[in-house]
VEXNUPA-689596 format. One record per residue: residue in one letter; x, y, z of N, C-alpha, C, CB in turn. Coordinates in nm, 3 decimals. Glycine has a CB too. Layout:
// VEXNUPA-689596
> r n.X n.Y n.Z ca.X ca.Y ca.Z c.X c.Y c.Z cb.X cb.Y cb.Z
> a X Y Z X Y Z X Y Z X Y Z $
...
***
This chain:
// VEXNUPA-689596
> r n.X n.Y n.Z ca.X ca.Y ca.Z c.X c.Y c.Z cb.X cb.Y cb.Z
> x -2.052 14.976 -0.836 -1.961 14.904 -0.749 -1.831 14.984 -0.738 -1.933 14.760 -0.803 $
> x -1.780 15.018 -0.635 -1.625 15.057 -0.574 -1.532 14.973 -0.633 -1.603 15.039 -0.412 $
> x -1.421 15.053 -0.632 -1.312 14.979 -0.683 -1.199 15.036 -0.586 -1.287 15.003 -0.849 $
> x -1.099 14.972 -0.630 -0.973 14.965 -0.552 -0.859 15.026 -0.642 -0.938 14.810 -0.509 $
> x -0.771 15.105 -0.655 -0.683 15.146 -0.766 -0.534 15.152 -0.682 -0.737 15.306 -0.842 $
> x -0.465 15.063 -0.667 -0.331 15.086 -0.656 -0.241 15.110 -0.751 -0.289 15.006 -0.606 $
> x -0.150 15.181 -0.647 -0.055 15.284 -0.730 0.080 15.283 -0.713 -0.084 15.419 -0.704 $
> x 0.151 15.274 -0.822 0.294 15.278 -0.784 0.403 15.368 -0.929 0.339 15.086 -0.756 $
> x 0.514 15.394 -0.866 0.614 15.475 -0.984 0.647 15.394 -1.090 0.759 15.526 -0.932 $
> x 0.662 15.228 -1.052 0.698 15.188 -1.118 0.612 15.098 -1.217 0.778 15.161 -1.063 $
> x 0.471 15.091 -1.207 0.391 14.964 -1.307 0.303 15.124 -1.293 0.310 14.746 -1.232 $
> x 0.193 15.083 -1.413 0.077 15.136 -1.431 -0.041 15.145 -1.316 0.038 15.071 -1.533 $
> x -0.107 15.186 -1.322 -0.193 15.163 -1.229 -0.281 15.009 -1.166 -0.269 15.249 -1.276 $
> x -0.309 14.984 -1.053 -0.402 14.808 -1.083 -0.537 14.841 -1.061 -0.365 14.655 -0.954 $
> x -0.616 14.822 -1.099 -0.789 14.857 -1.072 -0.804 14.734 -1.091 -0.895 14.964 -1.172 $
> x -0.914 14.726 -0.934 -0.942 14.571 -0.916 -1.119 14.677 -0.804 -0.750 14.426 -0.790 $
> x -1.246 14.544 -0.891 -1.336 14.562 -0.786 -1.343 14.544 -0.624 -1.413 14.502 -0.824 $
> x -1.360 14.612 -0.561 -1.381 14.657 -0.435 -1.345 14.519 -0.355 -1.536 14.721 -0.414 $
> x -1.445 14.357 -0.402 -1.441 14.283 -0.321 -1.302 14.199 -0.368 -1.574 14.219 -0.308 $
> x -1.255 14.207 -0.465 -1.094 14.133 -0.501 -1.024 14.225 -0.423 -1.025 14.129 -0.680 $
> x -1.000 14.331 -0.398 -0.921 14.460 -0.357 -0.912 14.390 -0.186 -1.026 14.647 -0.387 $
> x -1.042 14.410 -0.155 -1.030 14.391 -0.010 -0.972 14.255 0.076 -1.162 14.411 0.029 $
> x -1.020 14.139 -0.007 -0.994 14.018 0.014 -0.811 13.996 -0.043 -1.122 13.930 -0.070 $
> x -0.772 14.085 -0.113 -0.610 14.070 -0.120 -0.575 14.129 0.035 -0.526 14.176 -0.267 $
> x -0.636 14.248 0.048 -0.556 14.344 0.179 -0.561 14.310 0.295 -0.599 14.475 0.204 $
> x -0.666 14.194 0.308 -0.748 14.137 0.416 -0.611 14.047 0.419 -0.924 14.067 0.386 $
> x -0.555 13.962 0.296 -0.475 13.856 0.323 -0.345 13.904 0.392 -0.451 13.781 0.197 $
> x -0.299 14.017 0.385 -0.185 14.094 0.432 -0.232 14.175 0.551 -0.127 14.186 0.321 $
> x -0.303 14.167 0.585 -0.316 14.261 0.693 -0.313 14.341 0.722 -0.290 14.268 0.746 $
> x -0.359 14.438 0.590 -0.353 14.576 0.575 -0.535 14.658 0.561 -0.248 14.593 0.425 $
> x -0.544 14.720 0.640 -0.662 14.822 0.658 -0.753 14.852 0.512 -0.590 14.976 0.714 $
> x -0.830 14.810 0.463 -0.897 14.805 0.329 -0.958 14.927 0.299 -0.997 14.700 0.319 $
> x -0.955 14.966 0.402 -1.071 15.187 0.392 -0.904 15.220 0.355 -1.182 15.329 0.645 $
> x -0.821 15.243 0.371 -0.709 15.320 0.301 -0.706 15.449 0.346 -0.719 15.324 0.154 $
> x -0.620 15.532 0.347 -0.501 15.512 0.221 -0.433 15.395 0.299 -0.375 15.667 0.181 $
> x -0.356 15.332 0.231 -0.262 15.232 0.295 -0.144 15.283 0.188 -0.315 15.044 0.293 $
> x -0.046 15.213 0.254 0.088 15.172 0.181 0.156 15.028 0.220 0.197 15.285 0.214 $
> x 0.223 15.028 0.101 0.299 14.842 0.096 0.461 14.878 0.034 0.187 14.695 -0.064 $
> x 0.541 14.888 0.162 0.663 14.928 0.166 0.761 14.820 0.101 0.692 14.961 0.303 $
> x 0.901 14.822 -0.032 0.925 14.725 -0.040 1.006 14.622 0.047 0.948 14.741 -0.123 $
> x 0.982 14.655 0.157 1.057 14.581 0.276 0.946 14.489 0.277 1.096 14.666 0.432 $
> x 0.845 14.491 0.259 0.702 14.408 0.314 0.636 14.315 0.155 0.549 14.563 0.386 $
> x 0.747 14.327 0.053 0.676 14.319 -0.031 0.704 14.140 -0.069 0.707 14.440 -0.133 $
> x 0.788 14.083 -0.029 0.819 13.988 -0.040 0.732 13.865 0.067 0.950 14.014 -0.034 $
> x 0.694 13.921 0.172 0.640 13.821 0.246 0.482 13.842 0.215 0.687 13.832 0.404 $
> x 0.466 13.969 0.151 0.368 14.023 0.108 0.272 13.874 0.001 0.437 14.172 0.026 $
> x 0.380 13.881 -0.075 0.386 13.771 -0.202 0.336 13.683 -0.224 0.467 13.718 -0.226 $
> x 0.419 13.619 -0.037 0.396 13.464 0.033 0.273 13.483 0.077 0.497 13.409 0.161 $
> x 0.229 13.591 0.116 0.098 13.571 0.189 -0.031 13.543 0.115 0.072 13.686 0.262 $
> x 0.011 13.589 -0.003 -0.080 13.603 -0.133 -0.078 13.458 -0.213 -0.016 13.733 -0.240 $
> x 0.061 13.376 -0.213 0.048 13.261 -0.263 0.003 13.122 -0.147 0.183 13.248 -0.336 $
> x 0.018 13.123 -0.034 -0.034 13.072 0.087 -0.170 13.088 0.097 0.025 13.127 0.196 $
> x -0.225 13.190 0.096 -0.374 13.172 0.065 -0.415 13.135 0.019 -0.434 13.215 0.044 $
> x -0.386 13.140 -0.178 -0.455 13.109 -0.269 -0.422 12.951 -0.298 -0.434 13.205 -0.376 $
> x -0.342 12.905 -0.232 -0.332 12.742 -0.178 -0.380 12.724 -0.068 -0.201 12.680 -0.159 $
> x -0.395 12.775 0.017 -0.525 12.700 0.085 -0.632 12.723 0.036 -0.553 12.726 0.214 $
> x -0.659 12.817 -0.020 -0.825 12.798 -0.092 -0.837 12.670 -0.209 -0.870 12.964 -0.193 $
> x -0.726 12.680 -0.261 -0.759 12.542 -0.390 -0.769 12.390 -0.254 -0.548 12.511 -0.559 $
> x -0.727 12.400 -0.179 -0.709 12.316 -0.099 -0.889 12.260 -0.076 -0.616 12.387 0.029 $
> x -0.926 12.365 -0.023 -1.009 12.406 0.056 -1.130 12.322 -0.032 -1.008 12.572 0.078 $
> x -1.131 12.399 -0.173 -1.210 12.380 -0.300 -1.168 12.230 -0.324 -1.169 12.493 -0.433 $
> x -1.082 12.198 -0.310 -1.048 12.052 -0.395 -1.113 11.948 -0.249 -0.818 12.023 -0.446 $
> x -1.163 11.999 -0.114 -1.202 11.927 -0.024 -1.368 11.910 -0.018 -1.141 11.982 0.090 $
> x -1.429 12.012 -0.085 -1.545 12.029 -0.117 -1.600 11.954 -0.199 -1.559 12.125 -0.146 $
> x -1.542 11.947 -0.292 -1.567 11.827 -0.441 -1.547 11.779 -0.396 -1.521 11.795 -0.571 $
> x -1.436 11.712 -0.326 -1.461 11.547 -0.284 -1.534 11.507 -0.172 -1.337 11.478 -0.257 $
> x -1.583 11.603 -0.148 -1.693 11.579 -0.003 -1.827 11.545 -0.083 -1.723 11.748 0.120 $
> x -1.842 11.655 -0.175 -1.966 11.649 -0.224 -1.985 11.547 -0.337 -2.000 11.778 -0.265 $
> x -1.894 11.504 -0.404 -1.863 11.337 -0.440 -1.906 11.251 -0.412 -1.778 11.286 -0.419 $
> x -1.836 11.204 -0.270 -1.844 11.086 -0.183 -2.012 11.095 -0.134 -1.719 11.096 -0.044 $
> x -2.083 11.192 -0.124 -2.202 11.221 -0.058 -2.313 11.186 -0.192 -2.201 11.394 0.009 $
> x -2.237 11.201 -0.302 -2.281 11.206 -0.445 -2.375 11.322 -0.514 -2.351 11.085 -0.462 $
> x -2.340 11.390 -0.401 -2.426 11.520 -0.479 -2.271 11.588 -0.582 -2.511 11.680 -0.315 $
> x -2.381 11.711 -0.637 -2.320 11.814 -0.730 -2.199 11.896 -0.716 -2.404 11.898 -0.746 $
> x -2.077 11.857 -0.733 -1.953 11.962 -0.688 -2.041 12.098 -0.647 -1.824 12.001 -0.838 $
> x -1.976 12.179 -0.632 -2.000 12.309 -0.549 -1.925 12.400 -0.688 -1.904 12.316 -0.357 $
> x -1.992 12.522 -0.755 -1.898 12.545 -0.835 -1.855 12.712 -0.788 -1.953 12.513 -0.992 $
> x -1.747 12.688 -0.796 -1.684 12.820 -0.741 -1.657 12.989 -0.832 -1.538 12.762 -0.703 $
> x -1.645 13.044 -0.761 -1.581 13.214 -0.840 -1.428 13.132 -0.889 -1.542 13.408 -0.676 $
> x -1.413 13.283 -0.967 -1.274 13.287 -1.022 -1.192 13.274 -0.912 -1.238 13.412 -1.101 $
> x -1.056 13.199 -0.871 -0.970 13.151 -0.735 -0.891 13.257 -0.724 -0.877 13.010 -0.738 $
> x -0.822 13.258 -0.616 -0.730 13.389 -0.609 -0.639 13.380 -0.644 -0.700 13.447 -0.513 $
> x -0.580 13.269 -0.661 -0.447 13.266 -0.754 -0.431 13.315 -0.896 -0.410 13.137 -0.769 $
> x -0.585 13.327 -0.943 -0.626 13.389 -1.095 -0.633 13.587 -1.040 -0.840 13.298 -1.166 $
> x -0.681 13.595 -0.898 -0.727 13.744 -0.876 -0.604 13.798 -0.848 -0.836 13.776 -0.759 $
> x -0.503 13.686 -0.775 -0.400 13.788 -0.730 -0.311 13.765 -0.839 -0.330 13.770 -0.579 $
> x -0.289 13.741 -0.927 -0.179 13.730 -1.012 -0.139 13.855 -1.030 -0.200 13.663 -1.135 $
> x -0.205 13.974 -1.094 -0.134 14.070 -1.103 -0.131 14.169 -1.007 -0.154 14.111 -1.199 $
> x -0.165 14.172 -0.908 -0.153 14.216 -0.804 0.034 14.169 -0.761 -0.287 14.157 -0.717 $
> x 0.064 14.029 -0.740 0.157 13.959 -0.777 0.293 14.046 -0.827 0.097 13.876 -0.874 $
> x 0.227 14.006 -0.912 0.360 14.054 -1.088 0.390 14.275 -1.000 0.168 14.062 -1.399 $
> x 0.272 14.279 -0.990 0.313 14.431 -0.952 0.418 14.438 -0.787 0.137 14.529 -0.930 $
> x 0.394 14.349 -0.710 0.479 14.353 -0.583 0.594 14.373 -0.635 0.480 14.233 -0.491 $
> x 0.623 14.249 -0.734 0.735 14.220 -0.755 0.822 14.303 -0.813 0.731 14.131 -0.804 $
> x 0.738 14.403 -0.921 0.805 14.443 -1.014 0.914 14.614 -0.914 0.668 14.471 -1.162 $
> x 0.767 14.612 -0.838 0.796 14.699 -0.703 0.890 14.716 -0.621 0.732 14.678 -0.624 $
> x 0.912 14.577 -0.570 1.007 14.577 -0.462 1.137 14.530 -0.585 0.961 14.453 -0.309 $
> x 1.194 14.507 -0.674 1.286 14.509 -0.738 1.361 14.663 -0.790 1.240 14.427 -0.828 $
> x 1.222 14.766 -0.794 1.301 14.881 -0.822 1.264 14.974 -0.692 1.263 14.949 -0.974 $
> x 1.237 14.915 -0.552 1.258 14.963 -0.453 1.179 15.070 -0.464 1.376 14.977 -0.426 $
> x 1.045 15.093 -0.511 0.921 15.143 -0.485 0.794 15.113 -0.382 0.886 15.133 -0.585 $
> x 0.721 15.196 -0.353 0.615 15.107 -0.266 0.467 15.130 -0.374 0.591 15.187 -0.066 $
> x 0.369 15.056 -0.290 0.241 15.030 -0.380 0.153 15.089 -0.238 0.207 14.831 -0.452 $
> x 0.075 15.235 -0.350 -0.010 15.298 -0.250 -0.170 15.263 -0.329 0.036 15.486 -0.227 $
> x -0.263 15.299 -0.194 -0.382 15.248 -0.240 -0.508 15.383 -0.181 -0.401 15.071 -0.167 $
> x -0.573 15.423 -0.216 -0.656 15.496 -0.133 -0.628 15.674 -0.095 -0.647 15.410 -0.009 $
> x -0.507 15.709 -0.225 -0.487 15.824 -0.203 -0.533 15.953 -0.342 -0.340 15.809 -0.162 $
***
């Protein structure tokens, strides 16, 4: 399986499998074949885009169980959520756009 390795001056490296990698870049709107870059001008709405998602997916998930409840069948049981995948993805924006670095991917 492919992986994803972003890179920046200021955190260590992030290695994340191919399909967490893509489904973050997908949420930002950034090109997943790479190289890309994530400028810290972009890194803040970047953030939002990453925590907006991963609330609508619990959303999403918490509509399923209660669908499949009321119907009385078996919850639906899910992958790990993205609020668990993007966390450090997260923590690295941040740490990023505070020392005015960017986060490259694909080089």
């Amino acid at each position: 399986m492919s992986l994803y390795r972003f890179k920046s001056r200021e955190t260590g490296d992030l290695v994340m499998l191919a399909p967490d990698g893509k489904r973050i870049l997908d949420v930002l709107g950034k090109e997943p074949a790479g190289p890309g870059i994530i400028q810290p001008a972009e890194m803040a709405a970047a953030v939002q885009a990453l925590r907006d998602a991963a609330r609508a997916e619990e959303e999403d998930r918490q509509r399923q169980i209660e669908e499949a409840r009321a119907k009385g069948e078996v919850p639906p049981d899910f992958d790990i959520p993205l609020r668990v995948r993007s966390a450090p993805f997260i923590e690295m924006l941040e740490r990023c756009r505070a020392a005015d670095v960017e986060v490259v991917w694909g080089v």
